[in-house]
C-alpha positions in Angstrom: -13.1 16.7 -0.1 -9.9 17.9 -2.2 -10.9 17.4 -6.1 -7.1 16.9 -6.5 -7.0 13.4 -6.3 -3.9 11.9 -6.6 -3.2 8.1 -6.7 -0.5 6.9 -4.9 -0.2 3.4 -6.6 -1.0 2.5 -9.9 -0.9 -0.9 -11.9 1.1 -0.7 -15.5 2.1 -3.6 -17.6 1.5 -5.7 -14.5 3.8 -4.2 -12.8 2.5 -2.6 -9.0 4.1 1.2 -8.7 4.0 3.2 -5.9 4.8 6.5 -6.2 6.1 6.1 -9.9 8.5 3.9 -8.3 8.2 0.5 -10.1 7.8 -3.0 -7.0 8.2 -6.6 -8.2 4.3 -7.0 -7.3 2.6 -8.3 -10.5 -1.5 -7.7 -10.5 -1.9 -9.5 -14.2 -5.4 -9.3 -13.7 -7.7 -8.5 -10.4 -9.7 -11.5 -10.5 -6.0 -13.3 -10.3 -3.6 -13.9 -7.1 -1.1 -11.6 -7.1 2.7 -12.5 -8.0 5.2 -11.1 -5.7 9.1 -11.7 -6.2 7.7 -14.5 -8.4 5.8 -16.3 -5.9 2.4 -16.8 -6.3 0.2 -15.7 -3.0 -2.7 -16.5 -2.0 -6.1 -15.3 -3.4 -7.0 -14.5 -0.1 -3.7 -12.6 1.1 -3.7 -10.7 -2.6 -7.2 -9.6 -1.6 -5.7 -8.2 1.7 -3.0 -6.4 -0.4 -5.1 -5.2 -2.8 -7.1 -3.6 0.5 -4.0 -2.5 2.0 -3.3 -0.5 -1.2 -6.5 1.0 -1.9 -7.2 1.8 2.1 -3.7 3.0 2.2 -4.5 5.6 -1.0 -8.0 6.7 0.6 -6.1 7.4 3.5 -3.6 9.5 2.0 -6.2 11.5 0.1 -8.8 12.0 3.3 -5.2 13.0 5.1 -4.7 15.4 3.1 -8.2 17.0 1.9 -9.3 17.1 6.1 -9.7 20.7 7.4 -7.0 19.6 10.3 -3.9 21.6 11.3 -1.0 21.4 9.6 1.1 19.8 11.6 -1.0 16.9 12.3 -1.8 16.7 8.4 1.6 16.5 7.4 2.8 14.5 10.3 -0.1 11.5 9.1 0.6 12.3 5.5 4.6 11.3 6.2 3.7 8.6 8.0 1.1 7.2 5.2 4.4 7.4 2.6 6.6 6.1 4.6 4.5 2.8 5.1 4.1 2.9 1.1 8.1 2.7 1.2 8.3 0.3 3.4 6.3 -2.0 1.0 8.2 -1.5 -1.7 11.4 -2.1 0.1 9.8 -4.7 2.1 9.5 -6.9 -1.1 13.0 -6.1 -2.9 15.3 -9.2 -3.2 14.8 -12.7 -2.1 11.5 -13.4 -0.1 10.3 -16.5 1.0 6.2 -17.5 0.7 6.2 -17.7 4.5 8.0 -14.4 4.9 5.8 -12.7 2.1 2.5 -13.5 4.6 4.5 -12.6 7.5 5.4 -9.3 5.7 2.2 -8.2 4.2 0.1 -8.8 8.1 2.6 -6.7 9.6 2.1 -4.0 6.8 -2.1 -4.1 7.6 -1.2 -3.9 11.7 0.8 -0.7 10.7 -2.4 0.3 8.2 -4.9 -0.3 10.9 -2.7 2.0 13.3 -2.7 4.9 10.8 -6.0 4.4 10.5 -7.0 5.0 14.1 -5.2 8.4 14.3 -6.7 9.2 11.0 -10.2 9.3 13.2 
């Protein structure tokens, strides 16, 4: 593997970023629920988005550190950042709880997707 790591989310002052870009997902503390547009989720749906980030940054890394061809690298490589967009626009403005839930299983079907052309 690459030794060029590079972290495509990152948790400052509370605050979730993805890609320097600054979300309204709070992560106060791991062992507490996250906080997204001021709602309060579940500890089990935080746990699932916590996994979506850090499954979503291991595939980005593997993407690019595999001994593929190039086009299929960058092809899954765009399609890993795009997905990381989508969450932070997926959470911009007014949300409801329901939606939120709705929102962050769709994310993980898209994930899970990636993940099978990854292998």
């Amino acid at each position: 593997m690459d030794n060029n790591i590079r972290e495509v989310y990152c948790v400052e002052d509370g605050y979730v970023y993805i890609f320097d870009i600054k979300t309204t997902i709070q992560n106060i503390d791991d062992r507490e629920p996250i906080i997204i547009n001021d709602i309060l989720i579940s500890e089990n749906l935080s746990m699932k988005f916590r996994y979506i980030l850090g499954s979503l940054n291991f595939m980005f890394n593997e993407t690019l550190s595999t001994n593929q061809n190039v086009e299929k690298k960058q092809s899954l490589a765009v399609k890993i950042v795009k997905l990381l967009l989508k969450i932070i626009e997926t959470f911009e403005g007014n949300i409801e709880s329901t939606d939120i839930e709705k929102r962050i299983y769709q994310i993980d079907a898209e994930r899970v997707e990636l993940k099978l052309k990854l292998t």
